[in-house]
C-alpha positions as CSV (number, residue, x, y, z in Angstrom):
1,X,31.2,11.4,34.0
2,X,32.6,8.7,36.9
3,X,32.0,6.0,34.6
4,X,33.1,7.6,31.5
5,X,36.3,8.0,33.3
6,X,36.3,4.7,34.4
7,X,35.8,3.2,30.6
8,X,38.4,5.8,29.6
9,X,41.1,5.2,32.7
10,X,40.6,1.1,31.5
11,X,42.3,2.1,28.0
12,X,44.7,4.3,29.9
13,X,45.5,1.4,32.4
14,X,46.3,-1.4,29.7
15,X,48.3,1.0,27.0
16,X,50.3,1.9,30.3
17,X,50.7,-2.2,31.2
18,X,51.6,-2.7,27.7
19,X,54.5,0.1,27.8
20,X,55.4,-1.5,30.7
21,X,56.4,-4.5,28.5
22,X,57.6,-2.9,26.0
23,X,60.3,-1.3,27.8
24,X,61.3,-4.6,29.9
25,X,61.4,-6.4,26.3
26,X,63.7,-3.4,25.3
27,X,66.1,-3.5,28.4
28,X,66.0,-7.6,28.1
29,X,67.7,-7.2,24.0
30,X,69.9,-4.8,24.8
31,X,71.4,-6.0,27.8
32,X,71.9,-9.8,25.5
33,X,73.6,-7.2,23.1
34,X,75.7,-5.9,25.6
35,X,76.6,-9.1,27.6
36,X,77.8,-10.7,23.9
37,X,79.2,-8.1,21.8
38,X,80.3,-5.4,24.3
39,X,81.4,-7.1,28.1
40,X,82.5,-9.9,25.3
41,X,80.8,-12.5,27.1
42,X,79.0,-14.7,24.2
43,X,78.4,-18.3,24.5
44,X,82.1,-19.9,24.1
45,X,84.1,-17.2,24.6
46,X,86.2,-18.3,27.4
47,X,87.7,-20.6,24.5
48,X,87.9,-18.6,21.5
49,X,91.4,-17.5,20.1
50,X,92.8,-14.0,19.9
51,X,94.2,-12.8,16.6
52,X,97.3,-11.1,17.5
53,X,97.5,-9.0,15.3
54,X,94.1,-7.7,15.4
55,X,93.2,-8.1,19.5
56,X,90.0,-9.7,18.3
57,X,88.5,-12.6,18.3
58,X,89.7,-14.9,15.6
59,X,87.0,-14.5,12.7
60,X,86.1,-11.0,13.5
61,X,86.4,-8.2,11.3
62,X,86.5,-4.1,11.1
63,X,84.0,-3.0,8.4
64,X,82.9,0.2,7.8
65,X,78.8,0.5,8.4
66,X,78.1,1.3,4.5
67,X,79.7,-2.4,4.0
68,X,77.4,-3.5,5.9
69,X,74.1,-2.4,4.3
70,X,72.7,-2.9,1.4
71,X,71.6,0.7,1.3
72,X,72.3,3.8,3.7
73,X,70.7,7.2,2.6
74,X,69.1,10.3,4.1
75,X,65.6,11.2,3.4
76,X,64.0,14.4,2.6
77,X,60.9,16.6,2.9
78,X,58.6,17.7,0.3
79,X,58.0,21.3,-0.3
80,X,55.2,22.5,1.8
81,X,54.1,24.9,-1.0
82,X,52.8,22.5,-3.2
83,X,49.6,21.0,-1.7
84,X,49.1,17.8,-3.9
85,X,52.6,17.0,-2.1
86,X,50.3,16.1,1.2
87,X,47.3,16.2,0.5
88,X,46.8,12.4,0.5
89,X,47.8,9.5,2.5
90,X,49.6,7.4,0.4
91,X,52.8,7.2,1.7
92,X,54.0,7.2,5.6
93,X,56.4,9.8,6.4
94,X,58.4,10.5,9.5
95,X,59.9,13.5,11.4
96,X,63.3,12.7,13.9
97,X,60.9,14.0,16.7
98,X,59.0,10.5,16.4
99,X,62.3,8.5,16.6
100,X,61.6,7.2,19.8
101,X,63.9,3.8,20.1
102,X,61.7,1.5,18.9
103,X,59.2,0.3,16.3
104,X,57.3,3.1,13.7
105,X,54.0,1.6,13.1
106,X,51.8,5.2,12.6
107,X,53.6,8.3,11.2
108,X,51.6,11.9,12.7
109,X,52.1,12.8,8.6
110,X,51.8,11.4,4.9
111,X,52.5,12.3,1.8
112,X,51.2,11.8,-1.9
113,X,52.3,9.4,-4.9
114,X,53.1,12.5,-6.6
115,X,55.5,14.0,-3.8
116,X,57.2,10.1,-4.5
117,X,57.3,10.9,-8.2
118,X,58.2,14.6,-8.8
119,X,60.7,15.1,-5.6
120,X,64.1,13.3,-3.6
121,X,61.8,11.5,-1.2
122,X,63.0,7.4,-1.2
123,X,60.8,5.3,0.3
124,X,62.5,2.9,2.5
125,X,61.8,-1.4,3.6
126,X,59.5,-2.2,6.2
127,X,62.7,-3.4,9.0
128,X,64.8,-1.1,7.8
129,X,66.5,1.4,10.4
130,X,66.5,5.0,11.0
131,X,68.6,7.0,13.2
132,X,68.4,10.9,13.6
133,X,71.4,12.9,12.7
134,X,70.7,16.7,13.9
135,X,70.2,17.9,16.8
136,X,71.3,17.4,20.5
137,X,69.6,15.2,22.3
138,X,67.5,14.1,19.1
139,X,70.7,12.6,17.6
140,X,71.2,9.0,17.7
141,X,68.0,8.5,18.7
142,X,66.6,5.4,16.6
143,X,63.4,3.8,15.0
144,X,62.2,0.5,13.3
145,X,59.7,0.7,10.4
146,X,57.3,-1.5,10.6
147,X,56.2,-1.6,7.1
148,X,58.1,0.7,4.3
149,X,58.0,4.4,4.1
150,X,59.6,7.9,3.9
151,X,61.4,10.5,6.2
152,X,62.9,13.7,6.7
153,X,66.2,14.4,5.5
154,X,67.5,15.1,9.2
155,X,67.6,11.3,9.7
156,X,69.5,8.7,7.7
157,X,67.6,5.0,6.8
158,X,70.0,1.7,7.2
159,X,69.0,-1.9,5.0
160,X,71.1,-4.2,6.9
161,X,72.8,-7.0,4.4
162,X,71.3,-10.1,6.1
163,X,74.3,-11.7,4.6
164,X,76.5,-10.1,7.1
165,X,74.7,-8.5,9.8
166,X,71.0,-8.4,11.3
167,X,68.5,-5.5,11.8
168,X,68.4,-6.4,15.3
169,X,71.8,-6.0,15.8
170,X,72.6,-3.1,13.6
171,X,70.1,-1.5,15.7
172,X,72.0,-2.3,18.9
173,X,75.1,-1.3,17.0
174,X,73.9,1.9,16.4
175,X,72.5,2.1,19.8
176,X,75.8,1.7,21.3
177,X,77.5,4.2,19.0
178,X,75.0,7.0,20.1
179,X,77.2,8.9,22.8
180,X,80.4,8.6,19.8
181,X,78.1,10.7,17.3
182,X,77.1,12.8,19.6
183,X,80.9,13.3,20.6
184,X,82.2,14.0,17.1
185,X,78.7,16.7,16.2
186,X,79.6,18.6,19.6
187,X,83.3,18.1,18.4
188,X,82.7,19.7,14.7
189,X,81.1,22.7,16.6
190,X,77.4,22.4,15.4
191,X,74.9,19.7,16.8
192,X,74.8,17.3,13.7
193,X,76.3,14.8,12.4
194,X,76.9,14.5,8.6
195,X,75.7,11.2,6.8
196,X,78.9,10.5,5.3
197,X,81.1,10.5,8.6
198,X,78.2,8.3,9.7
199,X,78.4,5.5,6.7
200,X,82.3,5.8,7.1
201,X,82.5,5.1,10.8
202,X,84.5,1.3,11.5
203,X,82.8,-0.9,13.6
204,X,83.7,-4.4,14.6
205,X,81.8,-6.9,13.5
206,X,81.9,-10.7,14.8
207,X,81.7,-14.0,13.2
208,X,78.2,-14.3,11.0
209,X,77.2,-17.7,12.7
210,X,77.7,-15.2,16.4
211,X,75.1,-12.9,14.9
212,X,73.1,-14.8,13.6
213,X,72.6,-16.7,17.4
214,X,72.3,-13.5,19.3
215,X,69.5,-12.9,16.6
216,X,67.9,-16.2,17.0
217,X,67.1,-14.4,21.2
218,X,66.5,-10.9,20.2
219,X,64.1,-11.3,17.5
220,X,61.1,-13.1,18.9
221,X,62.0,-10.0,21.7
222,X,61.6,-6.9,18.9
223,X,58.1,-9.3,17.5
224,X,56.5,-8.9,20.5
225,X,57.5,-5.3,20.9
226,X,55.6,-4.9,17.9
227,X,53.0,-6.7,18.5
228,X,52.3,-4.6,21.8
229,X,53.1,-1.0,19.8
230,X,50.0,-2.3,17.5
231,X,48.0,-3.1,20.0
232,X,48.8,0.2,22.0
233,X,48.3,2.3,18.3
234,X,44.8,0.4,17.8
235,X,43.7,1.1,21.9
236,X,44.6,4.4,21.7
237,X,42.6,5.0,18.4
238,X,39.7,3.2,20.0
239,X,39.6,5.5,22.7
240,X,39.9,8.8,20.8
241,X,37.2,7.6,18.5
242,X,35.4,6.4,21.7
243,X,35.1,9.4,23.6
244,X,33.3,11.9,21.4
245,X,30.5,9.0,21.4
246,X,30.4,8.8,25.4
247,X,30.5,12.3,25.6
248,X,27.3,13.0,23.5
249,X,25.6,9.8,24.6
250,X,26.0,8.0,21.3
251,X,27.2,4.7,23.5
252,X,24.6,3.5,26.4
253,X,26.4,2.8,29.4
């Protein structure tokens, strides 16, 4: 059993390491995000002009965040009474409760070509954004899929326009907005926030060329991350499916 722990605490070790990275990768992006687009302190800015009539910077606009995606739409669950509705694994699909601030690679649930066909379920882009919209402190809380697939209708899915904006930071964006939604749900009396007041909410957005260098740092950063999440998902499998085998004495040690 002391070895057996010791092959199983090695697993444990690295996915630990790797969250480790993860989450200094995370902090790294979002303080860029921060330092450029909040503090105000992006490369040039101690010589860029101020649109009087606006207080911006010259070149930035207020756009509402529907104008700035090509698509922006709440999901939906399949009824549990009909069983051909999950009874295969054809499509990923996502509760708010696995919204964890970062990239969706394995979904704890799936559900059938036929839930796709016969019911409201959209499947969304891989890189497309969710964010949670019921429930204190679920709400605001925000994911990444990794390759396309559906959700629950207690979150809402974002496809940035890479015309104006980026993934990246539309997710910071909607990051920074978190303690506002939560504001106006505690406001309205109930713990949600409704889609529409969501897709309606102004934001300011800066120059394209500004987005697009901010992007050209925090990308390679949100690669990585998911190249560690994978890693983690396929050490963690490795284990699971190791340990039945160690336990019966299907593995020589």
């Amino acid at each position: 059993f002391v070895i057996i722990a010791s092959i199983l605490g090695a697993y444990d070790a690295l996915i630990e390491n790797n969250r480790k990275q993860i989450k200094l990768l995370e902090e790294a992006a979002q303080r860029l995000y921060k330092e450029w687009f909040v503090d105000l302190r992006f490369p040039g800015h101690e010589d860029v002009e101020i649109d009087p009539e606006t207080g911006l910077p010259k070149g930035w606009i207020t756009r509402s965040i529907e104008q700035l995606c090509l698509r922006v739409q709440s999901g939906s669950t399949p009824s549990r009474k009909n069983a051909n509705f999950w009874n295969r694994n054809d499509h990923k699909w996502f509760k708010t409760a696995e919204l964890e601030d970062h990239w969706l690679i394995q979904s704890e649930e799936h559900i059938s070509q036929e839930a796709l066909e016969e019911t409201s379920v959209k499947v969304f882009p891989a890189n497309s954004v969710l964010m949670a919209i019921y429930a204190s402190p679920t709400l605001g809380r925000l994911g990444l899929l990794s390759e396309s697939a559906t959700f629950n209708q207690a979150a809402l899915g974002f496809v940035a326009d890479e015309s104006l904006i980026t993934k990246e930071w539309l997710f910071h964006k909607l990051l920074e907005l978190r303690p506002k939604f939560n504001s106006i749900a505690r406001g309205a009396g109930q713990q949600n926030i409704s889609g529409e007041i969501v897709k309606k909410y102004e934001v300011i957005v800066p120059e394209a060329d500004l987005i697009l260098r901010y992007t050209n740092h925090a990308r390679p950063m949100f690669e990585e991350m998911l190249r560690i999440q994978k890693l983690n998902s396929f050490l963690a499998e490795a284990r699971d499916h190791l340990l039945p085998k160690l336990m019966e004495g299907e593995v020589e040690l």
